[in-house]
C-alpha atoms as one frame of an Amber mdcrd trajectory, in Angstrom:
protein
 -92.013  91.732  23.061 -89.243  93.987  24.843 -89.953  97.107  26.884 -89.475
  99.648  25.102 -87.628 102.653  27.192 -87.975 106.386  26.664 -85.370 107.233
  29.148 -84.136 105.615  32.357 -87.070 105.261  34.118 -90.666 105.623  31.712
 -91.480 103.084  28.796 -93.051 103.244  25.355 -95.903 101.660  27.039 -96.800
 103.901  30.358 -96.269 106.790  27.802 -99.080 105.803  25.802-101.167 103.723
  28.416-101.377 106.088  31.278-104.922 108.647  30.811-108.116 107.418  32.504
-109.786 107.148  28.835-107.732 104.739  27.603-108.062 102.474  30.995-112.051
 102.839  30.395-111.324 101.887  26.543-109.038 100.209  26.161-110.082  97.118
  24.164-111.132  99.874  21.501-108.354 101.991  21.424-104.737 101.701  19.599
-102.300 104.138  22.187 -99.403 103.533  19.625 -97.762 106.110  17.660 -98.006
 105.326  13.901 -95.165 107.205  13.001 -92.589 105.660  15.011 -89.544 106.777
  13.352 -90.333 110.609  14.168 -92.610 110.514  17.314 -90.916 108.046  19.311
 -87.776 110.173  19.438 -89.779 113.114  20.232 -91.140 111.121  23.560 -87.480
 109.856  24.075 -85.901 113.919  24.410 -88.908 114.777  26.495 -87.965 111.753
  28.797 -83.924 112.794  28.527 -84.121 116.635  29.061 -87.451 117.029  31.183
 -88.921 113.935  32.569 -85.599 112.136  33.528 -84.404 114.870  35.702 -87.139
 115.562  37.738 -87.647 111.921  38.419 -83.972 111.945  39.909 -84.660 114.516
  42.090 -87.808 113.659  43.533 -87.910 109.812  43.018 -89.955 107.504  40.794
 -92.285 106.130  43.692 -93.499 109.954  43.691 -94.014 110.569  39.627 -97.411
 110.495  38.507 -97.479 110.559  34.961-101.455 111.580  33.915-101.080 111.988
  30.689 -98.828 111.185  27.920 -98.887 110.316  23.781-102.024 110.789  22.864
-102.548 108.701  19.787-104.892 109.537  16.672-107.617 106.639  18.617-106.961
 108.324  21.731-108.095 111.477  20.325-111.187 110.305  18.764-111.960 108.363
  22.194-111.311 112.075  24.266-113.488 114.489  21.769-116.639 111.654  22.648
-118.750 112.575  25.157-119.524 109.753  27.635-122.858 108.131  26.971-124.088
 108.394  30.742-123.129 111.609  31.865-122.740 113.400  28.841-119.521 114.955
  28.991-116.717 114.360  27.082-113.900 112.028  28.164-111.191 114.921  27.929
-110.288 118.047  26.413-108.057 117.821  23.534-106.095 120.076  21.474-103.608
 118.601  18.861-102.799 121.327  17.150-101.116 123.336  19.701-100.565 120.798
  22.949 -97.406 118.413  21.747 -99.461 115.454  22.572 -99.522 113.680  19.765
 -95.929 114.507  19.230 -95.004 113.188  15.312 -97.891 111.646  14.470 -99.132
 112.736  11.033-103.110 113.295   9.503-104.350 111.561   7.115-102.892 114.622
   4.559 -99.844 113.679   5.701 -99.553 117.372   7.749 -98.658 117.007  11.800
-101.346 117.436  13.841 -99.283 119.810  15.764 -96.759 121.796  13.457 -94.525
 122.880  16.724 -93.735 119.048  17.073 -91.844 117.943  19.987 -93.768 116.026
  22.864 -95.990 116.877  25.668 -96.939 115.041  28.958 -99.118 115.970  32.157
 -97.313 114.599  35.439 -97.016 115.528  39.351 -94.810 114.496  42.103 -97.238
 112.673  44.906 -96.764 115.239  48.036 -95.674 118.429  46.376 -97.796 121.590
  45.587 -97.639 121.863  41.811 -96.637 125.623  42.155 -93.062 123.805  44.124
 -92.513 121.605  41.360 -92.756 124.831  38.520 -90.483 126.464  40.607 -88.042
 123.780  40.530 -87.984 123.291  36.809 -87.434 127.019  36.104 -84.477 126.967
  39.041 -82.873 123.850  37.311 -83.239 125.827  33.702 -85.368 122.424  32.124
 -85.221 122.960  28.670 -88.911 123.471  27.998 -91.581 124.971  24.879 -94.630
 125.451  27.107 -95.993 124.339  30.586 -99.335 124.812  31.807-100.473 125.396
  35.470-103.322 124.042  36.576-103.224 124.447  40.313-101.314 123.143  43.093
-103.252 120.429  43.454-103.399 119.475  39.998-100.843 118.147  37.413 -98.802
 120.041  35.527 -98.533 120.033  31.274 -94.881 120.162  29.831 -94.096 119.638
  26.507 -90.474 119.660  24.945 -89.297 120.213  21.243 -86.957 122.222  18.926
 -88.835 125.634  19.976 -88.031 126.198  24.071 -89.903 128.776  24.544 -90.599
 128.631  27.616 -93.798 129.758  28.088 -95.661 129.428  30.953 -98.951 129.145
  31.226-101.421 129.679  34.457-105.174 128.695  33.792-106.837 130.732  36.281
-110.390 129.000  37.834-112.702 130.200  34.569-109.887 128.144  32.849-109.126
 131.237  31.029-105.075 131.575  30.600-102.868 133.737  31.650 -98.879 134.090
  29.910 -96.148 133.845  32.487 -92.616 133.612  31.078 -89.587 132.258  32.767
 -88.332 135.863  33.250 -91.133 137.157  34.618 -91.596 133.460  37.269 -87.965
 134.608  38.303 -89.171 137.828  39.598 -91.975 136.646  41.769 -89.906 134.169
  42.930
């Protein structure tokens, strides 16, 4: 089978291989989109206008991706809670994260109707807050991206919306709306 590429530098694969839950699960979980046609051209602009550029700038041995697609097994797998400690394997939310790009219900309805893609990466050495910063100076096409923390990964999703939202979960994990205009000022 040939790698698949999503860009120049990610593949089909690490997209949909790269969260801690499917490691743990693996022999139970299919991380493949379904609905190729639609969802792996979704991951493929995300790569292009987001993902691509920021690994050029800060190098690929530094790019942590921590989350990618999340397919429909993949989201069964995170809603679970783990069977020893009793919390669940991840939060999830289809309908408004970009996630699970594409991919389609068994209605036949997106789980997300903003389509597009999402992924959660950082850059090894380099406070989160930097790498926001940079994306807004370089004018990344974006819909929304989260922010977690400095220390933490950051959420990104891209599709036909760009809204460029930005999002800052303070420590209750309670969000707060930042938009690029308003990043600018601080800045």
């Amino acid at each position: 089978m040939s790698v698949q590429r999503l860009g120049r530098y990610l593949t089909l694969e690490e997209f949909c291989t790269c969260t801690r839950t499917y490691h743990k699960y693996a022999d139970q979980i299919d991380p493949y989109p379904k609905n190729r046609e639609e969802t792996i051209p979704s991951l493929a602009a995300l790569c292009q206008h987001v993902i691509d550029p920021v690994i050029d700038a800060f190098g690929r041995e530094r790019f942590q991706l921590t989350y990618g697609f999340c397919s429909a097994d993949l989201k069964r797998w995170l809603a679970k809670k783990d069977p020893v400690t009793g919390v669940k394997h991840g939060r999830v939310s289809p309908n408004l994260d970009q996630h699970m790009a594409h991919e389609v219900n068994r209605n036949g309805n997106y789980y997300c109707s903003r389509l597009g893609a999402a992924c959660d990466f950082r850059i090894l050495d380099l406070p989160s807050d930097e790498l926001v910063e940079w994306i807004v100076a370089q004018e990344l096409p974006f819909d929304s991206l989260y922010f977690y923390g400095a220390e933490r990964p950051i959420h990104i999703s891209y599709g036909p919306q760009h809204k460029s939202d930005i999002w800052t979960f303070m420590e209750q994990g309670t969000p707060t709306k930042k938009g690029i205009e308003t990043l600018k000022q601080l800045s």
